[in-house]
C-alpha beads as a LAMMPS data file, in Angstrom:
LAMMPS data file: protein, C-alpha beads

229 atoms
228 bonds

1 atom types
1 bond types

-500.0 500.0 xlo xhi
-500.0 500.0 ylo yhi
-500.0 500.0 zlo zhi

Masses

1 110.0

Atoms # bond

1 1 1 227.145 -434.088 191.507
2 1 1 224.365 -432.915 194.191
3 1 1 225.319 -434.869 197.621
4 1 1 223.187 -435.756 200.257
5 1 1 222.087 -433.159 202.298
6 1 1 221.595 -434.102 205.994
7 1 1 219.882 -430.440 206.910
8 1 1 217.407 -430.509 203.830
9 1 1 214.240 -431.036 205.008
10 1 1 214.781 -430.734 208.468
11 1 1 216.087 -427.020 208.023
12 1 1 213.113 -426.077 205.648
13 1 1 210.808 -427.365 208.463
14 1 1 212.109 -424.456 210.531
15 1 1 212.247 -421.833 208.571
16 1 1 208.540 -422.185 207.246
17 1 1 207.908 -422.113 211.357
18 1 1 209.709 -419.305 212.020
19 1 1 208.042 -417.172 208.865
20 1 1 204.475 -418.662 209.282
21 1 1 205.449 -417.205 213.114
22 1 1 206.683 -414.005 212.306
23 1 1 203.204 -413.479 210.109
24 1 1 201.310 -414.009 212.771
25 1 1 203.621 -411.665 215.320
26 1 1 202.987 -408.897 212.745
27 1 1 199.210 -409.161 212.464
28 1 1 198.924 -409.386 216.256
29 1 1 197.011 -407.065 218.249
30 1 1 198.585 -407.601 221.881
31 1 1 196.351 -405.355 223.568
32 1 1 194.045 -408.426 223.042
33 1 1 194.984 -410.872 225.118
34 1 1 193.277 -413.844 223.395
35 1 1 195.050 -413.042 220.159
36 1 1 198.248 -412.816 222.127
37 1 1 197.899 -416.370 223.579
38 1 1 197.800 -417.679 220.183
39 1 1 200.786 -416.112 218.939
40 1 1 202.431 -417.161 222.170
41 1 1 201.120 -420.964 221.620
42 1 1 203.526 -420.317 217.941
43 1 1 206.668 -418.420 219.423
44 1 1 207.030 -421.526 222.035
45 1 1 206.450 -423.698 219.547
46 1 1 209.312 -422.714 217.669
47 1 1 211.710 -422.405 220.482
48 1 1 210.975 -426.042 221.284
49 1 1 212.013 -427.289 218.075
50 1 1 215.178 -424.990 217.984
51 1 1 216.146 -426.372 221.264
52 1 1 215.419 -430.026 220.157
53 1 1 217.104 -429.520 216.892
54 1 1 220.334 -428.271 218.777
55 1 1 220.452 -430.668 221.319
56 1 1 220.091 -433.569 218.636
57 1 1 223.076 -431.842 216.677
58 1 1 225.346 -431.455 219.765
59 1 1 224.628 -435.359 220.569
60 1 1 224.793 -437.027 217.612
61 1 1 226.307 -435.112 214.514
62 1 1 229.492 -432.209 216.038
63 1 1 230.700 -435.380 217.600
64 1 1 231.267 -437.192 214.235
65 1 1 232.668 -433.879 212.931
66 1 1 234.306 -432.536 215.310
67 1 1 237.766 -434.101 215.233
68 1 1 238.030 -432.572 211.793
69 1 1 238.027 -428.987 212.680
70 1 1 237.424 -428.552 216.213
71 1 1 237.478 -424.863 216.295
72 1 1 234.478 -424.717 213.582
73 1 1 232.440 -426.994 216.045
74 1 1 233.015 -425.016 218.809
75 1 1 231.501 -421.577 217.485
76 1 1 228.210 -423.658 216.079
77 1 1 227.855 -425.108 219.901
78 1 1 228.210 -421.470 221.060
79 1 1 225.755 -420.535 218.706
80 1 1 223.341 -423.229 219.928
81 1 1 224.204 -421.728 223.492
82 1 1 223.215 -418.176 222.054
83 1 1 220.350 -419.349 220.840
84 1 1 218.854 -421.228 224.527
85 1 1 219.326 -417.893 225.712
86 1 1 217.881 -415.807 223.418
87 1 1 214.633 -418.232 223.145
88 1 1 215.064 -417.941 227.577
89 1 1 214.694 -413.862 227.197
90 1 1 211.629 -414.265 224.676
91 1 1 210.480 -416.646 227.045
92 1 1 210.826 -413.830 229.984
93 1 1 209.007 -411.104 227.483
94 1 1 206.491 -413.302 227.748
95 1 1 205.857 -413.158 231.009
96 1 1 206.546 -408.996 231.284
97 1 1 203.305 -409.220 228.911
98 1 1 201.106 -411.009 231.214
99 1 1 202.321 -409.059 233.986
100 1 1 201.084 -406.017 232.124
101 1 1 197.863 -404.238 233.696
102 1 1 196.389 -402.045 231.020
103 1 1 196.393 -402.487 226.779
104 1 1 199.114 -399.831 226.307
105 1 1 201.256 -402.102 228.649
106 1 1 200.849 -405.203 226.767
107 1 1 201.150 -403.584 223.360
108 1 1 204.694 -402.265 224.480
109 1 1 205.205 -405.818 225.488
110 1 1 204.475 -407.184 222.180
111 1 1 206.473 -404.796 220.787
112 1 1 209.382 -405.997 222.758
113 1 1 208.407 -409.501 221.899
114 1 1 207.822 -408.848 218.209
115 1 1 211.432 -407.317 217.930
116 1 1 212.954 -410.234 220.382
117 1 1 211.576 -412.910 217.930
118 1 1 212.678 -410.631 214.340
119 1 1 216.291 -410.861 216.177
120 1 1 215.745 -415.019 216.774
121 1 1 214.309 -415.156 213.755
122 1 1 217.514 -413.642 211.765
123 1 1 219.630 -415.584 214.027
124 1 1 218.537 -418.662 213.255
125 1 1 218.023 -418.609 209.645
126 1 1 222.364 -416.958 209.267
127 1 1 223.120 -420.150 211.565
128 1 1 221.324 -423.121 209.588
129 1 1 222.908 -421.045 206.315
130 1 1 226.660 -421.966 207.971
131 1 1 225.415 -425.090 208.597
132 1 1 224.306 -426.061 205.617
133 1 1 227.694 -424.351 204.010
134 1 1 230.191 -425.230 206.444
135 1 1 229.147 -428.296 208.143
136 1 1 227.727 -429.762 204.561
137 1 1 231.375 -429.190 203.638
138 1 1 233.244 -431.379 206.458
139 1 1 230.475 -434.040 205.956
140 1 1 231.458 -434.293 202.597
141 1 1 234.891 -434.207 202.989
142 1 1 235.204 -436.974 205.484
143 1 1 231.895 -438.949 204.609
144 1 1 230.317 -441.076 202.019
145 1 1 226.779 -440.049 201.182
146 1 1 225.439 -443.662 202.465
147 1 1 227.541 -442.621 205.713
148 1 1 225.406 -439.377 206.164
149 1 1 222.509 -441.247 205.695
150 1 1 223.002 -443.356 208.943
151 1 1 224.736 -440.472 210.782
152 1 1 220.369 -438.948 209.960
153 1 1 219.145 -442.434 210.927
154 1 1 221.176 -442.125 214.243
155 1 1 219.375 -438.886 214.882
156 1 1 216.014 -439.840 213.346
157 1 1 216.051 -442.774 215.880
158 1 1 216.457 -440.621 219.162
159 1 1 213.852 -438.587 218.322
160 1 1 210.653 -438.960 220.382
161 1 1 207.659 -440.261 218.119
162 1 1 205.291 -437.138 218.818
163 1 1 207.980 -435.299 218.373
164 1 1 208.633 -436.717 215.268
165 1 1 204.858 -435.912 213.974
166 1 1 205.281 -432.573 214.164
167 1 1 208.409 -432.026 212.294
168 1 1 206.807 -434.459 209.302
169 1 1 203.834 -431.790 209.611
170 1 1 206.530 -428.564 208.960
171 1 1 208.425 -430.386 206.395
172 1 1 205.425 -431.575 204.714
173 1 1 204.311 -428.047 204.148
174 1 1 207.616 -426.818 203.146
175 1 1 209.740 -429.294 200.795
176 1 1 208.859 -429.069 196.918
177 1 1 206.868 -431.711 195.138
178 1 1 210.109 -433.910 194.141
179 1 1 211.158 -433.945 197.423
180 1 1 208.367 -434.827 198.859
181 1 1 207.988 -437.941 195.997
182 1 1 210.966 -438.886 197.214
183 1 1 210.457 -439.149 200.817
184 1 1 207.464 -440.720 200.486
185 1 1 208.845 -443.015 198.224
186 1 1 211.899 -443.796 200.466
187 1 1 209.715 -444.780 203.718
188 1 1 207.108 -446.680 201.661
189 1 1 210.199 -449.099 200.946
190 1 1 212.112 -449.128 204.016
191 1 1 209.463 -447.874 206.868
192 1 1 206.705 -449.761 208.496
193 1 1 203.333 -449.237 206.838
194 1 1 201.379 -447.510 209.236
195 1 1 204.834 -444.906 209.271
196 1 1 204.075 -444.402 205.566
197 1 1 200.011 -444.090 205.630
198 1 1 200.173 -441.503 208.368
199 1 1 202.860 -439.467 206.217
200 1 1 200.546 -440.195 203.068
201 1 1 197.488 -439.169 205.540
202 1 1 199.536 -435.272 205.710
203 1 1 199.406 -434.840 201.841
204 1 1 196.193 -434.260 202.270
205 1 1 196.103 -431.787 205.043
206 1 1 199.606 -430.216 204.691
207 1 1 201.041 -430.328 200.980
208 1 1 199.898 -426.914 198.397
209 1 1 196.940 -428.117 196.740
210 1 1 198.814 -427.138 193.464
211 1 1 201.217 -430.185 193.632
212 1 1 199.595 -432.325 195.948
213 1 1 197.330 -434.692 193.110
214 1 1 201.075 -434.870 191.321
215 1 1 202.476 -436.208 194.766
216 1 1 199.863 -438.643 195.506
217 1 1 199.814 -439.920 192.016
218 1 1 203.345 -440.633 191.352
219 1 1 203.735 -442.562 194.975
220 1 1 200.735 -444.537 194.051
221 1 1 201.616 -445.386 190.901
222 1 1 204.911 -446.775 192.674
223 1 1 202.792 -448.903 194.519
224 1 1 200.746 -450.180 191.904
225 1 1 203.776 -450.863 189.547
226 1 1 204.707 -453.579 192.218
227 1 1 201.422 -455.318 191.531
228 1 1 201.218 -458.680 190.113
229 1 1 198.205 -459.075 188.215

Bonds

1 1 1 2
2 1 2 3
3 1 3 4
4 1 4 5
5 1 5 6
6 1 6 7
7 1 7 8
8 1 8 9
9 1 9 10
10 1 10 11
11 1 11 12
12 1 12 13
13 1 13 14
14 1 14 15
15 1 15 16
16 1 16 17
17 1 17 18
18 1 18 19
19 1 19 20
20 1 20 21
21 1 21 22
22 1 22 23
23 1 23 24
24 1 24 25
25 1 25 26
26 1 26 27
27 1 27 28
28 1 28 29
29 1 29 30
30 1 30 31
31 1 31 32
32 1 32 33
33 1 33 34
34 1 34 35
35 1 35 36
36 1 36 37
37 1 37 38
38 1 38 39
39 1 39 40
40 1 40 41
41 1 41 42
42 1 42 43
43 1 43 44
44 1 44 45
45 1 45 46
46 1 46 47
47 1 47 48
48 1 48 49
49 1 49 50
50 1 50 51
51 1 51 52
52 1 52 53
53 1 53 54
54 1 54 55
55 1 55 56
56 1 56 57
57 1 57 58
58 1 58 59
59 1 59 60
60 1 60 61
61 1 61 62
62 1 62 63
63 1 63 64
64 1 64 65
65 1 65 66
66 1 66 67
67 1 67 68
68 1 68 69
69 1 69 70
70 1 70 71
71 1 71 72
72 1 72 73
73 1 73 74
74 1 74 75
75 1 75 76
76 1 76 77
77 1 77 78
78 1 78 79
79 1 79 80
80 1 80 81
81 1 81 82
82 1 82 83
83 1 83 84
84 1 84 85
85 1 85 86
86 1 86 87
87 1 87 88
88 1 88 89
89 1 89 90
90 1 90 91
91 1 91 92
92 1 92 93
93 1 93 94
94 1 94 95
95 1 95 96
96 1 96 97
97 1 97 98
98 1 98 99
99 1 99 100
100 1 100 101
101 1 101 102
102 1 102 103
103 1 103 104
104 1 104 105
105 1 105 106
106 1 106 107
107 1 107 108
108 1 108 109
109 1 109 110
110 1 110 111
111 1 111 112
112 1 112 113
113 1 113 114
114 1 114 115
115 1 115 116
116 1 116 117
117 1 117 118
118 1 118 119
119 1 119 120
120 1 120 121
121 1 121 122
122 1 122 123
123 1 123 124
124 1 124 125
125 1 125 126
126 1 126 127
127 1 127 128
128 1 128 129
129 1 129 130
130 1 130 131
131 1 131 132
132 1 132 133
133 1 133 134
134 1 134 135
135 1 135 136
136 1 136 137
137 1 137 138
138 1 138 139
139 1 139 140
140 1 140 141
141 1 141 142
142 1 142 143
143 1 143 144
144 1 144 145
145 1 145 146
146 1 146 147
147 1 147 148
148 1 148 149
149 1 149 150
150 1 150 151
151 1 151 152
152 1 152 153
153 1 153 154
154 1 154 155
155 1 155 156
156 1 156 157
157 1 157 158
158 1 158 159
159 1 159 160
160 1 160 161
161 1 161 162
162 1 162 163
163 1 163 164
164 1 164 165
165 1 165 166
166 1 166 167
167 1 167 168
168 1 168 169
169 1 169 170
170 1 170 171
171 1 171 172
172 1 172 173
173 1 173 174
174 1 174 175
175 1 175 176
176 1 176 177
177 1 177 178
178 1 178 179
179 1 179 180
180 1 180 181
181 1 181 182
182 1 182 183
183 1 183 184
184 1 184 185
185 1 185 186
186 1 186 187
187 1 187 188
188 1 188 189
189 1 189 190
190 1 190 191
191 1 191 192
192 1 192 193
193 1 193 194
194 1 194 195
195 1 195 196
196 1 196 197
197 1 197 198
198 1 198 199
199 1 199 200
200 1 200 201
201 1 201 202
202 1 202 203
203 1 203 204
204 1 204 205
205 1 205 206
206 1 206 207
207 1 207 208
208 1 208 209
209 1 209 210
210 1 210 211
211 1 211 212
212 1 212 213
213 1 213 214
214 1 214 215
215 1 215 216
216 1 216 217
217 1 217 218
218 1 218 219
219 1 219 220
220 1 220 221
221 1 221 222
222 1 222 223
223 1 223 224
224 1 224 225
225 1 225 226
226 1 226 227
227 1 227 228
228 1 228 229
């Protein structure tokens, strides 16, 4: 039986950041300033929502875990640790680049930086992998699927609305078309309404056009099947 999985979409979010980030790293010209900026704008982007994803983790979930198998805990909070610093030395590459006075300067820069993120990047995606193996496996253990639900609602609740937006952008883009019914379906019957028309709003903007009609479709028909006529 397939149990709840509390890193699902949140997890897929991130990794279609960090490739859609890595794309744009490798067409980058850095001598070019502008184009640099842009790429940049992406790499802090993604460092943001690493942070924020480990800091709601340390809060909320490795404290409902932890007394389980402390010593497991403690390496994925060193890992979180790890990854503050690497995002703080991308963060200082950065800033070598700008401090750079000719375009062979700043295109050893970006080559730095382009490198510095490939290393986050791999990072990142081994550590959500032990997550999802090793954390999914205490959860389950210890915890009713209706349990990991509200452990996700505790988290879901602390997160700052904006915030919020953004990640329903990412996962938007990078769940499959079930999924996606699914989600949709679950906040049009336990969310407020404007929560589920702006998520219904992204399907247009955000889901592949080769699934998005079937999306739409089945949520409305949902609705209208609760229609008295």
């Amino acid at each position: 039986m397939l149990r709840y999985n509390i890193f699902n979409m949140i997890h897929k979010a991130l990794r279609a950041m960090l490739y859609d980030t890595a794309q744009t790293l490798q067409q980058t010209y850095f001598a070019d300033t502008a184009e640099a900026a842009e790429a940049f704008e992406k790499i802090n982007r993604v460092i943001h929502a690493f942070e924020q994803h480990g800091h709601h983790e340390d809060s909320i979930l490795m404290p409902v875990i932890q007394k389980f198998q402390q010593e497991t805990i403690a390496s994925f909070e060193k890992e979180h640790i790890d990854d503050r610093r690497m995002g703080a030395d991308i963060l200082h590459l950065q800033n070598i680049y700008k401090a750079a006075r000719s375009g062979q300067e700043r295109l050893i820069a970006g080559s730095a930086i382009t490198k510095a993120f490939g290393d986050y990047l791999v990072f990142n995606l081994q550590h959500m992998q032990r997550e999802e193996i090793e954390l999914n496996r205490l959860l389950w253990d210890h915890y009713t699927d209706h349990e990991i639900q509200m452990i996700n609602e505790r988290i879901i609740a602390g997160i700052a609305p904006d915030e919020m937006e953004k990640a329903a952008q990412w996962m938007m883009r990078a769940i499959n078309r079930e999924e996606a019914i699914n989600w949709l379906k679950e906040v049009k019957a336990n969310a407020p309404a404007p929560v589920f028309d702006l998520l219904f709003r992204l399907t247009e903007t955000e889901l592949p056009e080769r699934f998005r009609a079937k999306v739409q479709d089945a949520v409305l028909a949902t609705e209208l099947s609760g229609q008295v006529f």
